[in-house]
N, C-alpha and C positions, 0 to 999 in steps of 0.2 A: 049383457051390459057390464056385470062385474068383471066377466074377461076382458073385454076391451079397454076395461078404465087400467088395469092392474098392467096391460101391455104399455100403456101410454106413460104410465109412471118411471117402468124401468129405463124406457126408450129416454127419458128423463135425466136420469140417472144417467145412464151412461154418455150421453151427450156433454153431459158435467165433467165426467173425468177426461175427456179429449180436451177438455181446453185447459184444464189446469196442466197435462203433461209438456202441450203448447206451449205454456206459461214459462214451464221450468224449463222447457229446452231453451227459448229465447234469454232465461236469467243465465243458466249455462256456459252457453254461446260469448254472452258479453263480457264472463268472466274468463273462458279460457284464450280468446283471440289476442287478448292482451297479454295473457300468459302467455301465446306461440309466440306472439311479438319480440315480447320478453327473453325469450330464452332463443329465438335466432338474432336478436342483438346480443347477445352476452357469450353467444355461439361466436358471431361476428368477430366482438373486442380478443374475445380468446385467441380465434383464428388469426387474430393479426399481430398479436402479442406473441403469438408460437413461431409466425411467419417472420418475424423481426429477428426472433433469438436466430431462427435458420440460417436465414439471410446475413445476418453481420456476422455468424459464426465462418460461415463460406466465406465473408468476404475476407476475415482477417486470416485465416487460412490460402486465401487466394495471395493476400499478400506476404504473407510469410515463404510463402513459394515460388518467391521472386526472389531471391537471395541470390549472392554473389558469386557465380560460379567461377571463376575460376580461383577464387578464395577459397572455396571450399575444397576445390582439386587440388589447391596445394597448402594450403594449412590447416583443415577439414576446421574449418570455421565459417557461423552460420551468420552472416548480416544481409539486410538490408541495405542496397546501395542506393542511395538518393538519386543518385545519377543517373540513374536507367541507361547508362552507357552515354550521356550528354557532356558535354562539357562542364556544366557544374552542377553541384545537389541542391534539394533544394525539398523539406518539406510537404510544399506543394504540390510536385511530382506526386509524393507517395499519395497526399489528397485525391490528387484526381484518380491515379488509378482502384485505390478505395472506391469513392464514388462510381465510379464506370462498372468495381464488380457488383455492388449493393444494388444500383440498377436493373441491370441485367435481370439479376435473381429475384428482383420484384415484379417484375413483368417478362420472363424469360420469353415470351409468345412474341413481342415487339419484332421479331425477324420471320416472323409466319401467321403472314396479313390473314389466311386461309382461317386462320384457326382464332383468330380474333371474337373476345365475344366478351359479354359484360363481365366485369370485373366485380366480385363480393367484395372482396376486401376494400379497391382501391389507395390501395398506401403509393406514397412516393418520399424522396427524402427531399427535405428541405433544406439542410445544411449538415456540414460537418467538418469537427475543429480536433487537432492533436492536442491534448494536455500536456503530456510528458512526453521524451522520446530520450531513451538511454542510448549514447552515443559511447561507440567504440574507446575515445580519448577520454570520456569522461571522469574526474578523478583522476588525474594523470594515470590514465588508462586501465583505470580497475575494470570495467566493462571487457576488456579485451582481454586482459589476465581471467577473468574469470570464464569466459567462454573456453579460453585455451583450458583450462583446469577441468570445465566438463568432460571436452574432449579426452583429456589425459585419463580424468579417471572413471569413464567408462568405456576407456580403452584398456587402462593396467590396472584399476583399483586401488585403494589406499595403503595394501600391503607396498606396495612398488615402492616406496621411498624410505622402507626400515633402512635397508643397507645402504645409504646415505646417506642415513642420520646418523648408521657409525660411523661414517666413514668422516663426517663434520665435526662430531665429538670427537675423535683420536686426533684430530687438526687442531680443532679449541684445545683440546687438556694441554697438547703439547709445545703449546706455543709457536707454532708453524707459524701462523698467522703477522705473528710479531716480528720474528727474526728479520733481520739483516746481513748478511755475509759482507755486502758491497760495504756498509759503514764497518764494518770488526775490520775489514781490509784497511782500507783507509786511516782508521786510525793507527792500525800498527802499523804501517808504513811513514805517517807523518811520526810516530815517536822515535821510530828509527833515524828519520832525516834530524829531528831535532835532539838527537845527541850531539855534545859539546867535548872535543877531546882535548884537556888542557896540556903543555909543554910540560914537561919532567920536570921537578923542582932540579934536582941537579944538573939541567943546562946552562950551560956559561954564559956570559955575556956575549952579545955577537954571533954566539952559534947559529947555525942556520937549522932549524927545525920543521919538518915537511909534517902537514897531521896525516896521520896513515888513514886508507879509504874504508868506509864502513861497510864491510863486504854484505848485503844483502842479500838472500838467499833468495828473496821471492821477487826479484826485478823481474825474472827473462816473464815471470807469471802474469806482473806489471802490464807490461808491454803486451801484452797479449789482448790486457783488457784493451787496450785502448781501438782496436781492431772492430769492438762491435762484437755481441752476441751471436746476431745472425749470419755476419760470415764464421763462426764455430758450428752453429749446430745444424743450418738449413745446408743438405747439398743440392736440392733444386733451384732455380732462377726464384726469387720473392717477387710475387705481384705488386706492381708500380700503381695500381688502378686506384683515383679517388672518386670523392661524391662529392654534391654539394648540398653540404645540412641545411643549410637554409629550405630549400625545398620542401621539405619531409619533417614529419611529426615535433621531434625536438628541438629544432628552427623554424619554425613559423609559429603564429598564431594562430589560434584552435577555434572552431565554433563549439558552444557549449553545451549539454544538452542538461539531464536531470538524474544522470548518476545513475547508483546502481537499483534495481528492483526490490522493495521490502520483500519478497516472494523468495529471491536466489539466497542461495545459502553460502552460510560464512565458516569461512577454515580459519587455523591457528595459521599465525604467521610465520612459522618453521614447516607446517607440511605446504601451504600455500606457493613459498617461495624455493622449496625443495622439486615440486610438482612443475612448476611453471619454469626452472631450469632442463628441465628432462624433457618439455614442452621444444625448449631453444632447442636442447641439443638432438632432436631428432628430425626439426624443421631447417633449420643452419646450417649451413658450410663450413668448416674448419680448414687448419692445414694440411690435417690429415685424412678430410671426405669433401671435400672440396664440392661445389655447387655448381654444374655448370650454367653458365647463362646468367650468372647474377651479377650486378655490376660490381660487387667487391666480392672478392675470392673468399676472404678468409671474414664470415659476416660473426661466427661467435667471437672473436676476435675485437672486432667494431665492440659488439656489446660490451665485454667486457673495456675496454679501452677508449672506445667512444671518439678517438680521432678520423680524420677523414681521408684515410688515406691507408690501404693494406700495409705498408712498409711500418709505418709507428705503430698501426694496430699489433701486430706479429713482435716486432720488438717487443714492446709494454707487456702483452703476454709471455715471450719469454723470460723476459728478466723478473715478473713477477714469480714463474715456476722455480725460477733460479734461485730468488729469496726461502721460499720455499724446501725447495732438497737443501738449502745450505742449513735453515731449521733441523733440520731432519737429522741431517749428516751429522751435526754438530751434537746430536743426543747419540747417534753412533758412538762415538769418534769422545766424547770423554765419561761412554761406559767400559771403552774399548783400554785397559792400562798397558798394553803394549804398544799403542800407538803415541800415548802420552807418554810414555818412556822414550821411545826414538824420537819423537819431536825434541823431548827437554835433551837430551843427550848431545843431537846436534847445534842445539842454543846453545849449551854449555863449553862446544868445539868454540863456536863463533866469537864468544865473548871471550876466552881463554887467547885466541890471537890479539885479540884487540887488547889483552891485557886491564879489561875492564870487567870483572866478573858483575860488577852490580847492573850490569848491562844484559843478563843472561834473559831475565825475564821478557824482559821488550824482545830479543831475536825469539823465544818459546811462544810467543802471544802471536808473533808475526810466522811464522812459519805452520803453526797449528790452522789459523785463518786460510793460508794461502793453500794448504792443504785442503782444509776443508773446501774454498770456493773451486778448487781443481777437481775435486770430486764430485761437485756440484755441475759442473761444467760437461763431464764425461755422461752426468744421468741425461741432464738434458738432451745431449746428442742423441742419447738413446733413444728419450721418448718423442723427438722430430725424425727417430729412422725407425718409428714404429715397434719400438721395442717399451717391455713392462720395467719400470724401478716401483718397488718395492716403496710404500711411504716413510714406514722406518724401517732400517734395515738391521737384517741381523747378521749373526757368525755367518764366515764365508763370501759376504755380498759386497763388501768393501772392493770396489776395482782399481784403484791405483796405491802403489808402494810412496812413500815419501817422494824417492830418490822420482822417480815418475812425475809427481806430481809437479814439482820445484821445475822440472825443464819440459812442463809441459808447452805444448806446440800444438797448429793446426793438424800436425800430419799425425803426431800421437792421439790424438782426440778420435781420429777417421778410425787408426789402428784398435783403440780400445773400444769402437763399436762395434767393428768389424768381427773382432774374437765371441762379441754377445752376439752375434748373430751367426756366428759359427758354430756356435753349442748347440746343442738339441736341448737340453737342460734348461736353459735360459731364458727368459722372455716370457715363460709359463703363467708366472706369479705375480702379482705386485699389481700398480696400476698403470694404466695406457696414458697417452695423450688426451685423450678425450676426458678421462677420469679427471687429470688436472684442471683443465678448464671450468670440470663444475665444481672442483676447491676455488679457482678465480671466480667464478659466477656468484656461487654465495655471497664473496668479500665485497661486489656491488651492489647498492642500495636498490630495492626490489622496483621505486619511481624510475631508476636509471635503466634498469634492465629491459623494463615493460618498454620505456618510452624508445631505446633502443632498438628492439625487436620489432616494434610497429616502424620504424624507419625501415628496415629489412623489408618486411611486408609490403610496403607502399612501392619500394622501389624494382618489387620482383612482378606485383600485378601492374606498375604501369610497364613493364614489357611485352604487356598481352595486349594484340591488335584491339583496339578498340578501347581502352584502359587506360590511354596515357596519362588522363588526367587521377587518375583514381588517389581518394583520399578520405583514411581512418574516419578524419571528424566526421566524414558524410556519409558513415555508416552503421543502421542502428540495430540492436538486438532486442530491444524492449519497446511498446510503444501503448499509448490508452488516448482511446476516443470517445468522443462527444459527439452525436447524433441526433437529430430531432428530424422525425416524420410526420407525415401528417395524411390524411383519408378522404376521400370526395366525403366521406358520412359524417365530416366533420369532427374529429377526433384528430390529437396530435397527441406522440410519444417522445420522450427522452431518455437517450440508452444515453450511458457510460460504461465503455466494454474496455479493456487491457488484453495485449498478448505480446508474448515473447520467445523466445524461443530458450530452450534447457537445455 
């Protein structure tokens, strides 16, 4: 009997511990179910907040991979064209195709009904707006200067512009920049006309008295100017070809955008506008690499000069090179005291007929000038026949004798280029034509040059089939959006995402 009672007891017992294990599994259960819960919602929001950054990161990628090709094949610059090849740009455009890629990549299964099946996340967008969009013009065209400046200088680096920055300092110190030849001409020529030859006191009454003629040394030189620069120094046909500015960047009115990106980085404004010349001149046409296919021949030319038309453009630039060597020549020419000895020598002939010696200086002042511009005249030749002049020159570089200069002519100008390109010697050193132009390019204000240059741009891609319309303002390089999603799970996000291209 004591065994049987003693088995009933344990059987007791342990009956007991089943239900209490019961107990705590069911407390268990109630606390971790809510824990799974928990932690595949928060698995969920994660999942769909990873899936968002994916997604818009694709898409703005998608759309920066729409850029302008044949912008970039010929001035390797990276924009966004609003146009999508349409008739006009338009914001919106770029909206939609945004939207259509964020789609997509939210539900990329949408085109493979097969594989359809319930969706965890379920996101969709509900809207989206551009905040900012940096346009190529914006800031009379800092946007476009700066892109061109990537380019440049992760193509050449920032060393590339030392030797141009001598070469703009020995221009500054020397006063290049300043000179004139054409006014020094002028006025010794007008002081020469306005000498006054009074009658001999011991003329009689009634005598008849002739004033003797004021022999001018630099007439035939005169006359020469009046001919025009470019029949001196061009011997090809000068392109007749205009535009019409109205069209294009700096004649029309601009759409505006929001400037440049706090993000892109800022240069001094000497290597900036150094950089973005060397930009022109390796995109540009001149007179001497000329462009084919573009509606103006000679387009660094335009830049600088900014007329509409190649003929004034090509003048304006040479005569401005002209002011130039005449600077130049003119720091020659009175370190040179052999040459200020035979100038004053033959004033002092001049005035000695004329029986007026206080007259010596006006014919020294006038012959030194008409020398100087005839030598000025012979460099230019050179550098529109492809030949180097030297910026200052030194011993030996001088090419015309006085006697030269004074009856200078079309046919002597041909002759004395003709001998520099007969030398082996010659043409080595100094600077080219192109060299000159980015001494012109500096002296225009850096709004004029950019705004210039995008005239160029505009007018070379609308010759690309499909392009006609193409235009700067509707093209963007920066852009930040505003997004808001939302979830069947009831859950809605707000991105604000930026991209641009560097």
């Amino acid at each position: 009997m004591a065994a049987v009672k003693q088995q009933r007891i344990s059987l007791q017992i342990h009956r007991s511990y089943e239900g209490e294990l019961n107990v705590y599994f069911v407390l268990m259960i109630a606390v971790i179910i809510p824990l799974i819960l928990t932690m595949i919602e928060g698995s969920r929001i994660n999942a769909m907040k990873l899936q968002l950054e994916c997604v818009v990161d694709m898409g703005m990628d998608s759309v920066l991979a729409e850029y302008n090709r044949p912008l970039l094949e010929q001035y390797d610059l990276l924009f966004i064209d609003l146009a999508y090849e349409q008739s006009t740009g338009s914001l919106d455009h770029l909206k939609e195709h945004f939207a259509e890629y964020i789609s997509y990549n939210l539900q990329p299964w949408r085109e493979l009904p097969i594989l359809q099946s319930r969706d965890f996340l379920g996101l969709n967008m509900e809207s989206v707006d551009i905040l900012a969009a940096s346009r190529a013009t914006d800031e009379k065209g800092v946007v476009f200067r700066y892109m061109a400046l990537s380019y440049m200088l992760n193509k050449y680096g920032m060393d590339y512009v030392d030797g141009l920055q001598d070469m703009i300092a020995i221009t500054e110190r020397a006063g290049l920049y300043d000179s004139d030849i054409m006014v020094e001409n002028d006025n010794a020529r007008n002081a020469i006309d306005s000498i006054e030859i009074s009658p001999p006191e011991d003329l009689e009454e009634g005598e008849e008295w002739n004033e003797p003629e004021k022999d001018d040394p630099t007439d035939s030189l005169n006359e020469l100017r009046y001919r025009g620069i470019l029949s001196l120094v061009c011997e090809d046909e000068v392109s007749s070809a205009s535009i019409n500015p109205a069209s294009y960047v700096t004649g029309r009115s601009l759409v505006t955008g929001n400037g440049m990106e706090e993000s892109w980085r800022e240069y001094t404004p000497l290597v900036e506008g150094l950089l973005f010349d060397e930009y022109i001149m390796e995109k540009c046409g001149n007179y001497s690499q000329r462009k084919e296919g573009s509606p103006l021949c000679y387009e660094t030319e335009y830049i600088i000069a900014g007329r509409s038309n190649d003929t004034d453009n090509l003048r304006i630039a040479a005569e401005k090179i002209l002011l130039i060597r005449g600077g130049a020549n003119s720091i020659y020419f009175f370190s040179n005291q052999n040459m200020r000895t035979e100038a004053k020598a033959l004033a002092a002939s001049l005035s000695f007929i004329l029986l007026f010696p206080e007259y010596e200086i006006l014919f020294e002042t006038a012959i030194i000038a008409a020398w100087i511009y005839a030598e000025s005249i012979v460099d230019v030749k050179q550098l529109f026949s492809g030949n180097r002049v030297p910026l200052i020159k030194g011993e030996g570089e001088w090419n015309l004798s006085l006697e030269n200069a004074l009856g200078l002519t079309v046919e002597t100008v041909s002759d004395m280029v003709g001998e520099e390109n007969s030398s082996d010697d010659e043409g080595e050193s100094g600077l080219n034509y192109e060299d000159y132009l980015r001494l012109l390019l500096y002296m225009v204000p850096i709004e004029e040059r950019t705004g210039r240059c995008m005239d160029i741009v505009e007018m070379n891609i609308r010759k690309v089939a499909g392009y006609e319309n193409f235009c700067l303002d509707q093209c963007v390089a920066a852009l930040t959006f505003q997004m808001v999603f939302s979830s069947s799970y009831g859950y809605s996000f707000l991105l604000q995402r930026s991209c641009r291209y560097t």
